[in-house]
C-alpha positions in Angstrom: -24.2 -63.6 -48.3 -24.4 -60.9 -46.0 -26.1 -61.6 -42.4 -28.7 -59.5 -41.0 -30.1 -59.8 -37.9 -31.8 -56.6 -37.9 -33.7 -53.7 -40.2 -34.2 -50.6 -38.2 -37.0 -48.4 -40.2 -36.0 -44.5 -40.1 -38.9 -42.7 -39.8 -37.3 -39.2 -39.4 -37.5 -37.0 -42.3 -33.7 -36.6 -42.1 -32.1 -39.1 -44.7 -29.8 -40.6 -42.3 -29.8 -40.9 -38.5 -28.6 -39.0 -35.9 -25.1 -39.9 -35.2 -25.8 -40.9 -31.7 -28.8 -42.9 -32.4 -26.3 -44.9 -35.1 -23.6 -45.4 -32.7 -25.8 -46.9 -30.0 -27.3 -49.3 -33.0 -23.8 -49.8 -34.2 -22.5 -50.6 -31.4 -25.3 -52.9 -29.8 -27.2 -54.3 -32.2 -24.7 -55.9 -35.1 -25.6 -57.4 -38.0 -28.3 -54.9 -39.4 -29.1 -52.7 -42.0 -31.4 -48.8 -41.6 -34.5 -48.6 -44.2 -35.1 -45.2 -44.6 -38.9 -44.8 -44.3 -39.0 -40.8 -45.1 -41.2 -40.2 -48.2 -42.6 -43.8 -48.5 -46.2 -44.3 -48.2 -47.4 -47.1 -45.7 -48.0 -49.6 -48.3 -44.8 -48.7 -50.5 -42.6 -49.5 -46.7 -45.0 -52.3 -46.3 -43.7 -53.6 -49.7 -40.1 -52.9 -49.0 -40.2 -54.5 -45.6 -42.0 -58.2 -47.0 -39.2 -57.9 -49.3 -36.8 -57.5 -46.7 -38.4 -60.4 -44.7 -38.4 -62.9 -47.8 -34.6 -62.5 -48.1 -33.7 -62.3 -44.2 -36.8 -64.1 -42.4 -35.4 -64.0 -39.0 -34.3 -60.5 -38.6 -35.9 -58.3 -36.7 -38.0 -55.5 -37.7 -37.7 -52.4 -35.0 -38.0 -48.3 -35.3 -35.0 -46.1 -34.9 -37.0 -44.5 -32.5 -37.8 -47.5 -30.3 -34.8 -47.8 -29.4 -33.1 -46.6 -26.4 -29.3 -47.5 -25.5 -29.6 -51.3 -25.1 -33.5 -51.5 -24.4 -36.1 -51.5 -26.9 -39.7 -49.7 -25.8 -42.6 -51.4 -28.6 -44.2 -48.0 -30.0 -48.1 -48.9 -31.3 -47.5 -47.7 -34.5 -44.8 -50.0 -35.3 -46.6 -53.0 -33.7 -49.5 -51.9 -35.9 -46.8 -52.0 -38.9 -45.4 -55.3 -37.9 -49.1 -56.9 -37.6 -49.9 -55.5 -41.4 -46.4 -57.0 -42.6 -47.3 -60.5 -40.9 -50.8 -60.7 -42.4 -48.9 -60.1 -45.9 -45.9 -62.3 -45.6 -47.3 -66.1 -46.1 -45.8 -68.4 -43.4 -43.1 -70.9 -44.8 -44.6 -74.8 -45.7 -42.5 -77.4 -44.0 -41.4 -79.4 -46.7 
């Protein structure tokens, strides 16, 4: 099974990153996978992401464009996206 630590959301309306924006993720943050966001309504990404989390529950969820060589600046509309996606995803029962 293939380990992800992180899903970076591509909200460009290109289909694919820019090159130097992939290298920097590439290159510092391993173990993660790009869901492109470009065409998806809110609640159709909010549905891919919960998917996401049910499968990989510790990965991180960030924006390509919070990112910024090895830091990582919060923008408000992805904390608002992260705070919809928690209020969806149930929190796991200790068993």
């Amino acid at each position: 099974m293939r380990n992800i630590k992180y899903f970076f959301v591509n909200e460009t309306s290109s289909p694919s990153p820019t090159p130097d924006a992939l290298g920097s993720i590439v290159s510092d943050f391993r173990y993660s996978h790009i869901i492109d966001a470009a065409g998806l309504s809110r609640a159709e990404l909010l549905q891919l992401l919960s998917l996401a989390r049910r499968h990989y529950p510790e990965a991180k969820i960030l924006s390509l464009s919070e990112i910024n060589g090895r830091s990582i600046r919060p923008s408000d509309s992805m904390n608002q996206l992260r705070k919809e996606l928690s209020d969806l995803t149930p929190l796991p029962q200790n068993l």
